[in-house]
C-alpha positions in Angstrom: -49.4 -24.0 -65.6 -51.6 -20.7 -65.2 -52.1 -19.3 -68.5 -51.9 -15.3 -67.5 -50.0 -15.5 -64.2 -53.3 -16.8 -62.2 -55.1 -19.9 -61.8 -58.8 -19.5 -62.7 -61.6 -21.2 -60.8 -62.0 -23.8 -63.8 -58.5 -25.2 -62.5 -59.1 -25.5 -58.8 -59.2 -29.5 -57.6 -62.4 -31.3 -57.1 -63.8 -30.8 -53.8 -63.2 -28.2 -51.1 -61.2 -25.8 -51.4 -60.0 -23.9 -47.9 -59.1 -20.9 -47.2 -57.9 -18.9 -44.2 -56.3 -16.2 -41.9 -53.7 -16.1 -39.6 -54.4 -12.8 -38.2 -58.3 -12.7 -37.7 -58.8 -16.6 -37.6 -61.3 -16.2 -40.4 -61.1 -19.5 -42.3 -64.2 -21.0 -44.8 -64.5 -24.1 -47.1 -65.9 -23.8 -50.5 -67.1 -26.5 -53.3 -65.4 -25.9 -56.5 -69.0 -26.2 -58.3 -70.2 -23.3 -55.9 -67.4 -21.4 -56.7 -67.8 -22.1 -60.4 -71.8 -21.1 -60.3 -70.8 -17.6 -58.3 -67.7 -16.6 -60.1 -67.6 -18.4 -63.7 -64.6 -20.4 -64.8 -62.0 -17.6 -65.9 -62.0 -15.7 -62.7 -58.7 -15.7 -61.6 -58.1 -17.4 -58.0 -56.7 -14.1 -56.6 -59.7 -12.2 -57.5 -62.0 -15.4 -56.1 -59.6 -15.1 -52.9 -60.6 -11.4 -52.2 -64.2 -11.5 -52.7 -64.7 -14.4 -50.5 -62.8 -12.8 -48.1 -64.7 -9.8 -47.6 -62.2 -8.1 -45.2 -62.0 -4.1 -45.0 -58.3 -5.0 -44.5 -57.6 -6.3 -47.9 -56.2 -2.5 -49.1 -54.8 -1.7 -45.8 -50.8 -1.2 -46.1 -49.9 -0.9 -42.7 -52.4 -3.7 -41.3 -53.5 -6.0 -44.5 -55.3 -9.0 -44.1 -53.7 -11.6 -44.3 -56.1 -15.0 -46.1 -55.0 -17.1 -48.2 -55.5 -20.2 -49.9 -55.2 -23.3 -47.1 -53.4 -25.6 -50.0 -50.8 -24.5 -52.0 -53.3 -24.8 -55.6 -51.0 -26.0 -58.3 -49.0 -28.5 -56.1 -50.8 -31.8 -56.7 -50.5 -31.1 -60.6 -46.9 -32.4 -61.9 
C-alpha cells in the first residue's frame, strides 16, 4: 500500500515499466534502475508519469493528454 496516496519509484516492479497514450500513440519503456538514477526513490509515480511524458497537453482541460501507466502498478502485490 502507497504510503501518501502515491507509489514512489522505489516500489515499481523489477524490469520495464510501460507507459502509453491512447490519444497521441506516444508509448515508452523504462528500467526501474533508470528511473531510480533520474528521479530518486520517493518521487511519486504520478509525478515520474508527467515528466516522462513531456506532453504540452498535460494541463490542458479541454484536450488533456491522456498517458498512463501500461500496467496497473500495485496489482501483482497481494
Amino acid at each position: 500500500m502507497p504510503r501518501a496516496g502515491s507509489y514512489r519509484v522505489h516500489e515499481l516492479p523489477e524490469g520495464l515499466t510501460a507507459i502509453h497514450c491512447a490519444k497521441c500513440g506516444r508509448i515508452g519503456r523504462y528500467r526501474r534502475e533508470t528511473l531510480l538514477r533520474r528521479f530518486g526513490a520517493d518521487m511519486p509515480l504520478p509525478t515520474v508519469l508527467n515528466l516522462l511524458a513531456d506532453c504540452p497537453r498535460r494541463r490542458e482541460m479541454n484536450d488533456p493528454c491522456q498517458v498512463v501507466y501500461s500496467d496497473p502498478i500495485g496489482a501483482h502485490r497481494s
